[in-house]
C-alpha positions in Angstrom: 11.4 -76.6 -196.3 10.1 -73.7 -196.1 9.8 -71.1 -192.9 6.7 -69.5 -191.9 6.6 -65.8 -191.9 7.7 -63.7 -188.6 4.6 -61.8 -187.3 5.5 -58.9 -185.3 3.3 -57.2 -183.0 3.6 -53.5 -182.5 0.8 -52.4 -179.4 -0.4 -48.5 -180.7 0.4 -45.7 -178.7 -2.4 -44.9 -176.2 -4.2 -41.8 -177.1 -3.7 -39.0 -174.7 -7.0 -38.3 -171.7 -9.2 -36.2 -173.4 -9.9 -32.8 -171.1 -13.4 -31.6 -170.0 -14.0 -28.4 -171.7 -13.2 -26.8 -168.1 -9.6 -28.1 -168.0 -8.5 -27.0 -171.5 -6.6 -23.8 -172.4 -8.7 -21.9 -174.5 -7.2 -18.8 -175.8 -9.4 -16.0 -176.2 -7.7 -13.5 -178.9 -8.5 -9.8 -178.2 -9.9 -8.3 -180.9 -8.1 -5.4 -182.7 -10.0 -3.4 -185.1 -8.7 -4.1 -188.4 -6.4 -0.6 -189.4 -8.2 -0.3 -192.7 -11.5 -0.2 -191.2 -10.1 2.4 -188.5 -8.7 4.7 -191.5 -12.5 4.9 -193.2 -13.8 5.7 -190.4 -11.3 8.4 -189.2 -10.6 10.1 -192.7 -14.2 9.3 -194.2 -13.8 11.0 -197.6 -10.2 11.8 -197.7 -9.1 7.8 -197.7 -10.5 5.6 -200.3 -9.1 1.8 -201.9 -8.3 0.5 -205.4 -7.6 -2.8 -206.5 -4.3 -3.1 -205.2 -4.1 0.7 -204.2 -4.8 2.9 -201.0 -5.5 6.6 -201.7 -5.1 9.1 -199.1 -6.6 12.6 -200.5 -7.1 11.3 -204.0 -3.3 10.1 -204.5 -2.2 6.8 -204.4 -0.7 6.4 -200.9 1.2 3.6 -198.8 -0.2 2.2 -195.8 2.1 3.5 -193.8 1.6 6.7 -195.0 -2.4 6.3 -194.7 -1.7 5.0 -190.9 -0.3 8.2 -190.1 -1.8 10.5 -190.8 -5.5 8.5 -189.5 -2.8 8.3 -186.2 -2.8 12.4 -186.3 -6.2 13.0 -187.0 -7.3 10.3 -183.9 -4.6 12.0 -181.7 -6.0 15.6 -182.5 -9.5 14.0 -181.1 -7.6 12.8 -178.2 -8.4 9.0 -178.9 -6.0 6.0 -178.6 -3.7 5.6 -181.8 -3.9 1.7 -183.8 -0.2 1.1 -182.9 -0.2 -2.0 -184.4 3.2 -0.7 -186.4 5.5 1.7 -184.7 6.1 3.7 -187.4 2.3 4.5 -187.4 2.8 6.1 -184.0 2.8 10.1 -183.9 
């Protein structure tokens, strides 16, 4: 003789409430210029980009480097500095 099979029954977690759009957390990210895009604007000429290269003056240059020295000439001007990495900071 043979048994039937054993069923079991596993009830599905209930989903969570879904929020109105006025009870969510929405985070609203502040937008930071991108440093790159700071750096041809501050230097102009002086700071141009290779595949794979920064150049600050016509020599290849590091970013932190480039940062710099865009940090100097905004601080000269007596705007804010992109402090985005410490060591950019004048």
């Amino acid at each position: 003789m043979t048994k039937p099979p054993i069923v079991l029954y596993r009830p599905s977690k209930p989903s969570p409430p879904v929020k109105s759009p006025t009870e969510q957390n929405k985070f609203t990210p502040v937008n930071k210029p991108n440093p790159l895009s700071v750096a041809q604007a501050t230097l102009g000429s002086r700071f141009g980009e290779r595949p794979e290269t920064l150049l600050l003056d016509g020599q290849p240059a590091k970013l932190d480097r480039v940062m710099r020295e865009t940090n100097r000439v905004l601080k000269a001007q007596g705007l804010a500095q992109v402090n985005a990495n410490p060591a950019w900071v004048v």
